[in-house]
C-alpha positions as CSV (number, residue, x, y, z in Angstrom):
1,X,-34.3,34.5,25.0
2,X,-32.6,31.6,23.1
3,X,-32.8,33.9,20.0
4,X,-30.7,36.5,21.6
5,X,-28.7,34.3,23.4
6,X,-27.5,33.1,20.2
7,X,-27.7,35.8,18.1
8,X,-25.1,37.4,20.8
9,X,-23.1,34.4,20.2
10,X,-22.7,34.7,16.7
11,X,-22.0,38.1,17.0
12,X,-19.3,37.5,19.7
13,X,-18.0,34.5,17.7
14,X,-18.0,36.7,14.5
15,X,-16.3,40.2,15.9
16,X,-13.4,38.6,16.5
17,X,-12.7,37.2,13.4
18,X,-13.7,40.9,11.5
19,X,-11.0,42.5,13.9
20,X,-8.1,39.7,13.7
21,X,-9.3,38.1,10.6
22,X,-5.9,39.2,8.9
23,X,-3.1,38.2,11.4
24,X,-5.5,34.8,12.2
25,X,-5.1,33.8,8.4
26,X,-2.1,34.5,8.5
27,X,-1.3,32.8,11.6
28,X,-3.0,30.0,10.3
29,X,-1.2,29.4,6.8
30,X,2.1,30.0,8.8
31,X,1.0,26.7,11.1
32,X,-0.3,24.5,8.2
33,X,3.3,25.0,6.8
34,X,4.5,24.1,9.9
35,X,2.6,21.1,9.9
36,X,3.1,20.2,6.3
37,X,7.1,20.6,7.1
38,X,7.0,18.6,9.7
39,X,5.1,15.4,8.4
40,X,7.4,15.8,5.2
41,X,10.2,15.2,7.4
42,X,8.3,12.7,9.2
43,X,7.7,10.5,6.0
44,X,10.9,10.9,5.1
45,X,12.1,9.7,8.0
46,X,9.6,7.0,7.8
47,X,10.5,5.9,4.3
48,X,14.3,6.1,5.0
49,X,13.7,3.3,7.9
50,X,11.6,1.2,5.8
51,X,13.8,1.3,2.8
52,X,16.9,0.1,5.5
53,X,14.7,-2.4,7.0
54,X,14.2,-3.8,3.2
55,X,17.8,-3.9,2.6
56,X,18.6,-5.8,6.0
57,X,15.7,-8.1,5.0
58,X,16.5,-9.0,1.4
59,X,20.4,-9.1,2.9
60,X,19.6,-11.8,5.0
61,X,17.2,-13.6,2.3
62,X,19.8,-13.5,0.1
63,X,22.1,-15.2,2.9
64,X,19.7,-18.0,3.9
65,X,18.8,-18.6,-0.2
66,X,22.8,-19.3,-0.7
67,X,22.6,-21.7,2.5
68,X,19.7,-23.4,1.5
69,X,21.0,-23.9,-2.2
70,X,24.5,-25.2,-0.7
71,X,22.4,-27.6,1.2
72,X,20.3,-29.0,-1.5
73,X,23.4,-29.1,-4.0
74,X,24.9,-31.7,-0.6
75,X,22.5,-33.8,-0.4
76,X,21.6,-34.7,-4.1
77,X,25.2,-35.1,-4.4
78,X,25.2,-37.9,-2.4
């Protein structure tokens, strides 16, 4: 009973892929595009924030590293 149990699964399971097999692989390169569109945008998108995130953080560096030198020039002048 198992056998044909799961012989009529696979053939179940298997029809439908002989009679759509064309528009499913279709269907289904049409999505991975999709997909592989959308996480390109999404890394750019990604990337773009990180890259502004690294300018704000090497801005401010930059900022604190003049302070820092201005008060180390002050106090060996003295």
């Amino acid at each position: 009973m198992r056998i044909v149990i799961m012989l009529l699964a696979f053939l179940l399971a298997s029809g439908q892929t002989v009679v759509f097999g064309n528009d499913a692989e279709k269907s289904a390169k049409e999505g991975f595009k999709e997909v592989h569109q959308g996480m390109k945008k999404v890394t750019k998108a990604v990337h773009k924030k990180a890259k502004q995130g690294a300018k704000v953080i090497d801005k401010n560096a930059k900022k604190t590293l003049k302070h820092a030198d201005k008060d180390i020039k002050n106090a060996t002048k003295d």
